[in-house]
C-alpha positions as CSV (number, residue, x, y, z in Angstrom):
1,X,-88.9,8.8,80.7
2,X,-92.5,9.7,82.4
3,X,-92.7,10.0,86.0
4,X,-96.2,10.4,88.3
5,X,-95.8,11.9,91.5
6,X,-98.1,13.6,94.1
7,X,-96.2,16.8,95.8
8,X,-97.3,18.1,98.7
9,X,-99.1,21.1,98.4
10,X,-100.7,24.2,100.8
11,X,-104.1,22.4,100.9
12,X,-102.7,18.7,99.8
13,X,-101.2,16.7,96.9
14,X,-100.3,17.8,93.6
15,X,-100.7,16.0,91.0
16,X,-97.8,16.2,88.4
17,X,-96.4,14.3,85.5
18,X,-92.5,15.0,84.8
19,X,-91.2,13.8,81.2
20,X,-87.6,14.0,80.2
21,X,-86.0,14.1,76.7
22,X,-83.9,11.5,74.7
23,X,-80.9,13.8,75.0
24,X,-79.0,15.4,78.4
25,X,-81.9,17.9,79.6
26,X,-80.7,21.2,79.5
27,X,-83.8,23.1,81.3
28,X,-87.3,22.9,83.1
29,X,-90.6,23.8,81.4
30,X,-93.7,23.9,83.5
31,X,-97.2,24.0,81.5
32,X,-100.4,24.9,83.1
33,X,-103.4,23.6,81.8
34,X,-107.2,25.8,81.0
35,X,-109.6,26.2,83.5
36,X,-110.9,23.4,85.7
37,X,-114.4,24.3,85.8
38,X,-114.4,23.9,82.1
39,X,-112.9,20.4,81.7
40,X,-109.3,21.1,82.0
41,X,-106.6,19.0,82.9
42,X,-102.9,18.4,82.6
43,X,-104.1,15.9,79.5
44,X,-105.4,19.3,77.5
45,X,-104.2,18.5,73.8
46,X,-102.2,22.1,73.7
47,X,-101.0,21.8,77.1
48,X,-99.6,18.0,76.1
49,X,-98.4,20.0,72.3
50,X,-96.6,22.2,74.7
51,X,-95.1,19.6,76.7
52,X,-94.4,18.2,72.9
53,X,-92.2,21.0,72.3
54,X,-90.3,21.2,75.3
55,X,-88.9,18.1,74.9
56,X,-88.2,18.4,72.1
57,X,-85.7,21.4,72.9
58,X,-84.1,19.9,75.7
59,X,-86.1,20.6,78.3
60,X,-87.8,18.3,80.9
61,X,-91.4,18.7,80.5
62,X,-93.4,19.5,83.8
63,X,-97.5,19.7,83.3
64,X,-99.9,19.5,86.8
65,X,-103.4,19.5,87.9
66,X,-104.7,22.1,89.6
67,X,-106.4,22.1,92.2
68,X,-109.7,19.5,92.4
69,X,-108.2,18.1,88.9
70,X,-107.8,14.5,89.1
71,X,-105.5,13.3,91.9
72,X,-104.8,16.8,93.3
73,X,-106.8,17.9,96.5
74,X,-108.3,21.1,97.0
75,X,-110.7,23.1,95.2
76,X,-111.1,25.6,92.4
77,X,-109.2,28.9,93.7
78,X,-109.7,32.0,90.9
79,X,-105.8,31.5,90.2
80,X,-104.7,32.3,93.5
81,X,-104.6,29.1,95.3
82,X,-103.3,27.6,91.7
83,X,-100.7,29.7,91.7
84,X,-99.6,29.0,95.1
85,X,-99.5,25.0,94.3
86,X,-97.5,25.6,90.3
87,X,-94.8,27.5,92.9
88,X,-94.9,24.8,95.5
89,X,-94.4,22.5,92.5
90,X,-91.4,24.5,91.1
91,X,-89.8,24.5,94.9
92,X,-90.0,20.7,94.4
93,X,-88.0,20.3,91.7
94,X,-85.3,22.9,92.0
95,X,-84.2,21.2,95.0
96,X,-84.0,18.1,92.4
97,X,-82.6,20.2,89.3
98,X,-80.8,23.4,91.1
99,X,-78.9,24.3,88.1
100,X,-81.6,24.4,85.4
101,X,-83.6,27.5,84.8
102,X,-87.3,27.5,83.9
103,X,-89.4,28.2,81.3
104,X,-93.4,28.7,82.1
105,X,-95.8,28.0,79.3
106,X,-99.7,28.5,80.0
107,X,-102.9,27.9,78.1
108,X,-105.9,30.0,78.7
109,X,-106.5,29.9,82.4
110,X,-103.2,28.3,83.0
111,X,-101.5,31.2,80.8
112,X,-103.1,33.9,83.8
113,X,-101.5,31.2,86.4
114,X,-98.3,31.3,85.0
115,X,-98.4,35.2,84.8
116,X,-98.7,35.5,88.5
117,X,-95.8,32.8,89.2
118,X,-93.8,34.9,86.5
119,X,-93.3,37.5,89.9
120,X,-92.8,34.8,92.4
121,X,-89.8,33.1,90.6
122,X,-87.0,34.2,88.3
123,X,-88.3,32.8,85.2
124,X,-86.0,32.3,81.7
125,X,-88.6,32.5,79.2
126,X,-93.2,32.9,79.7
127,X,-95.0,31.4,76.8
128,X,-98.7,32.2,76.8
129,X,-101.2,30.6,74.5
130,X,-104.5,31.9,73.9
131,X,-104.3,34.4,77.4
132,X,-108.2,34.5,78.6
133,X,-107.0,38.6,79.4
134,X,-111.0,39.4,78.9
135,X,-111.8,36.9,82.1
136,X,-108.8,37.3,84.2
137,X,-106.8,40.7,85.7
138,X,-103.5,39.9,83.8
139,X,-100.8,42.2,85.2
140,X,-97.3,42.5,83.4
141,X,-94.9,39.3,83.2
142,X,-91.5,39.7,84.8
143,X,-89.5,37.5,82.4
144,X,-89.2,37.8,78.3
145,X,-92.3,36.5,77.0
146,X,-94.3,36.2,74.1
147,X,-98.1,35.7,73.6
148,X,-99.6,32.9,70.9
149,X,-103.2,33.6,69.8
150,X,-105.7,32.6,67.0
151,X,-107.1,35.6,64.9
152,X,-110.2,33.1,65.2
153,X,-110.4,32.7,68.9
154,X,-114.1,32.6,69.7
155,X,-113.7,33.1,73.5
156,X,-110.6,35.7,73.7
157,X,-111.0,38.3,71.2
158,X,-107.9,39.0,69.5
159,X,-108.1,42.3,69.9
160,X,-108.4,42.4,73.3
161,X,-104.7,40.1,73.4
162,X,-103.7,42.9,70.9
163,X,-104.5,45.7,73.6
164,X,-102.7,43.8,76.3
165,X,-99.9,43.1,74.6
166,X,-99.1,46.2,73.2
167,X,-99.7,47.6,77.0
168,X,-96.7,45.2,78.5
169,X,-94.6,45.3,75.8
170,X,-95.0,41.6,74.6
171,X,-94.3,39.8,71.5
172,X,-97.7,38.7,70.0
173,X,-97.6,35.8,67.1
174,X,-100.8,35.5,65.8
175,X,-102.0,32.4,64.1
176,X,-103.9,32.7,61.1
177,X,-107.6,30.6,61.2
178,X,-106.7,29.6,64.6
179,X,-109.8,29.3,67.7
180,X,-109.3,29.6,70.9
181,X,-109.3,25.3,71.1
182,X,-106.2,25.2,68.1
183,X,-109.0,22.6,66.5
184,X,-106.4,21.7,63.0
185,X,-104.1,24.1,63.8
186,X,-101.4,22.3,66.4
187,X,-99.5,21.8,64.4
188,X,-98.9,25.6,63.7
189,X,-98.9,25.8,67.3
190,X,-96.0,23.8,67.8
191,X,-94.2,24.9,65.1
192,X,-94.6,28.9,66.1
193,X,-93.9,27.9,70.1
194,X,-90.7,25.9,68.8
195,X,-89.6,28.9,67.1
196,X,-90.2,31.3,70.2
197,X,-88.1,29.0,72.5
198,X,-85.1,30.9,74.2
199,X,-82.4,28.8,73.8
200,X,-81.1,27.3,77.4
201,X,-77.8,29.5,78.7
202,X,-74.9,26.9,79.0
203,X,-75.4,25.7,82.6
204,X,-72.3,25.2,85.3
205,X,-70.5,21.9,85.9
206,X,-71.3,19.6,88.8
């Protein structure tokens, strides 16, 4: 099931999409999409893979614009503002899904986002794809978490990922012939994010 809703947000509406799997859902995933300013949006092929994968697992996929992306107000805020809205957006549905614990997936941009929400909330599981560490001041990640890059990544150098990694103590799976855009290689993404999922802890009774 797909469901479109505005949430209200610090500077207006939010727009975010909420898909749930086939089966009983037995978590949350929130994805955050690349940079607005460079034609992202919640519709990002990696962040919809992502979304992919999630349901996949049992989880009920959660993707949003930020801010000045398609239905949701507000403009471009460096990650700050952004990250104010993605925890607005978690408040939201915790009040609908109190039990569930959530996993926080980002893409580029969105992976610095989710980064700084990772110390707001008490995360399960951080997935970040293709970190731009070399454009943002990524800090460490207060949740187990492991990073997804492309040894071909034209924009992030790998390296760089390398350095950062190694300096928080994050897994890094590197994926061979991989840019920073996953252009042929989704399917390796999905396949090496479905492996890195954290299975969901067995949840309490109603």
């Amino acid at each position: 099931m797909r469901e479109h809703l505005l949430i209200n947000g610090p500077v207006g509406a939010i727009e975010t999409v909420i898909e749930t799997p086939d089966g009983a859902p037995t978590g949350l995933a929130l994805i955050a999409h690349p940079h607005p300013l460079h034609g992202g949006t919640m519709d990002n092929k990696v962040v919809t893979t992502l979304a992919k994968v999630a349901l996949a697992h049992g989880l009920i996929a959660v993707r949003s614009n930020f801010r000045g992306v398609g239905q949701s107000q507000g403009t471009h805020d460096h990650g700050l503002g952004e990250t104010d809205d993605l925890a607005r957006v978690v408040q939201h549905l915790s009040a609908r899904y109190p039990a569930w614990a959530w996993t926080l997936m980002g893409f580029s941009f969105g992976a610095f986002v989710q980064q700084q929400l990772s110390l707001r909330l008490p995360a399960q599981q951080v997935i970040l794809v293709a970190p731009a560490v070399t454009m943002r001041p990524f800090a460490s990640v207060s949740a187990p978490a492991t990073i997804i890059h492309g040894d071909h990544d034209e924009i992030i150098p790998l390296a760089a990922v390398r350095d950062y990694a190694t300096r928080e103590a994050i897994d890094l799976v590197v994926i061979p012939a991989a840019g920073h855009f996953f252009h042929g290689k989704l399917i390796a993404l999905r396949d090496q994010v479905s492996a890195c999922i954290n299975p969901s802890p067995p949840q309490p009774s109603p």
